[in-house]
KOLTORKE-279002 format. One record per residue (C-alpha): z, y, x; residue number from 1; residue in one letter. Coordinates in pm, whole numbers. Example, Ala and Ser with C-alpha at 12.3 -4.5 7.8 and 13.67 -1.06 7.14 Angstrom:
BEGIN
pz,py,px,i,aa
780,-450,1230,1,a
714,-106,1367,2,s
END
This chain:
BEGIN
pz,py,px,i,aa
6475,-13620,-10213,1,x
6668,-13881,-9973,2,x
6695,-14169,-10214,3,x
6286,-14171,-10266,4,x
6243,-14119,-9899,5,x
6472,-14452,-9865,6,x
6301,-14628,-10171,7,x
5980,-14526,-9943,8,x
6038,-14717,-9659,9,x
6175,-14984,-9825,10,x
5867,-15070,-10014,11,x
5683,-15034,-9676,12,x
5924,-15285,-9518,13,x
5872,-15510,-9759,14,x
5517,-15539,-9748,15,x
5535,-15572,-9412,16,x
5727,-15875,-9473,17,x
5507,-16021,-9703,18,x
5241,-15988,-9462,19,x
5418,-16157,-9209,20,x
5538,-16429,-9400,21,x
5198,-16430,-9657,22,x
5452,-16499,-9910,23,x
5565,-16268,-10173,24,x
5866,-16128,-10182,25,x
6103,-16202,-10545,26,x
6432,-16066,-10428,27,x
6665,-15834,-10230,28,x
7003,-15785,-10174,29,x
7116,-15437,-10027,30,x
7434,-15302,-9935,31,x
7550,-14990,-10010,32,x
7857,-14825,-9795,33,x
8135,-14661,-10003,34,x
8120,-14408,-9744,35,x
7738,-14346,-9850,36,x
7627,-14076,-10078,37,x
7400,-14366,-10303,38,x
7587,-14483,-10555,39,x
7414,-14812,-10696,40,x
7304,-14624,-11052,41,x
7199,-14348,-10857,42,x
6970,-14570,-10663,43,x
6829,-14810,-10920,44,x
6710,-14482,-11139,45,x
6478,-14383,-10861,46,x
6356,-14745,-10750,47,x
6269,-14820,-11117,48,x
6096,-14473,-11103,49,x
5912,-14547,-10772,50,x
5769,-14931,-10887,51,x
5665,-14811,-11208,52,x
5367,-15010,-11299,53,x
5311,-15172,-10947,54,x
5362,-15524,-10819,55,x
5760,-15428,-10779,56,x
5851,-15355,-11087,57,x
5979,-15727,-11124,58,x
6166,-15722,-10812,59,x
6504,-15909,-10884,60,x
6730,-15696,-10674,61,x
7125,-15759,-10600,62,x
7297,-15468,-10487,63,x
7648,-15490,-10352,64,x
7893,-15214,-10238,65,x
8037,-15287,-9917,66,x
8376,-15071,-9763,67,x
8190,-14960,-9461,68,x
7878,-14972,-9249,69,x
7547,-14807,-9280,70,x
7429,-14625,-9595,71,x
7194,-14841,-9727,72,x
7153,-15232,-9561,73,x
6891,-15494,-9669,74,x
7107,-15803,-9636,75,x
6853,-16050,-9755,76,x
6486,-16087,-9862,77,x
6382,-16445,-10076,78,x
6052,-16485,-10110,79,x
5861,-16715,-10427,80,x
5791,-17051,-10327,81,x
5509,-17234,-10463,82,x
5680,-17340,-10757,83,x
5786,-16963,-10895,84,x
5468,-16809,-10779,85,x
5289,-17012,-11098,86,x
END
């Protein structure tokens, strides 16, 4: 299935990050091209199935549609600060 394929990768990515950063991460924006075949629905129900009872499951994410561009875009990444990781 495409959209768990993406979902994949983007959980990879953002560990990645983490570990780069060795902060965790509490947010993402993505963008989503009207010219895509994700619709933002469509997407959520299989990232909510995918972080299931893991460490993502909280993930505050902010999804946008956008009139062109790629598919599926990670515009931003926040990470907690020492303030909301307590």
């Amino acid at each position: 299935m495409h959209e768990t394929h993406i979902v994949g990768n983007i959980l990879r990515y953002l560990e990645t990050e983490e570990k780069s950063f060795q902060k965790p991460v509490k947010k993402i924006s993505i963008a989503l091209s009207e010219f895509g075949g994700i619709s933002k629905e469509h997407f959520m129900e299989h990232f909510k199935e995918a972080v299931a009872s893991s460490k993502w499951q909280s993930l505050d994410i902010e999804i946008k549609k956008v009139p062109y561009g790629p598919e599926l875009e990670i515009t931003r990444i926040e990470f907690a600060t020492a303030e909301t990781q307590k």
